[in-house]
C-alpha angles and dihedrals in degrees: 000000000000092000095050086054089054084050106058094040086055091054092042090054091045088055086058104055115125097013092102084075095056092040091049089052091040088054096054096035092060088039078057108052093046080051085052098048092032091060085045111045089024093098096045098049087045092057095050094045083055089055103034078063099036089051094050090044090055097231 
C-alpha cells in the first residue's frame, strides 16, 4: 500500500515538472497589470473617494 502511495506521488511530481515557470510568469504578469490599472485609474478613484467624504461630512 505504502509503496502505491510513493508511487503516485512520483508520477504526480514528474507530471509537474516545468509548470513553476508558467506559474512564475502568470504571477508577474498579473502584479503588473494591477500596477498598470492601478497608475492609471489611481487619480480618479482618489477623487471620488474625496467627494464621496466630503459629501457625507458635510464640508
Amino acid at each position: 500500500m505504502i509503496e502505491r502511495v510513493r508511487s503516485y506521488f512520483r508520477e504526480f511530481a514528474d507530471d509537474q515538472v516545468g509548470d513553476v515557470p508558467g506559474w512564475v510568469l502568470i504571477t508577474l504578469m498579473t502584479a503588473g497589470l494591477v500596477v498598470l490599472i492601478w497608475a492609471l485609474a489611481g487619480p480618479a478613484l482618489s477623487g471620488l473617494f474625496e467627494q464621496a467624504i466630503a459629501r457625507v461630512s458635510g464640508f
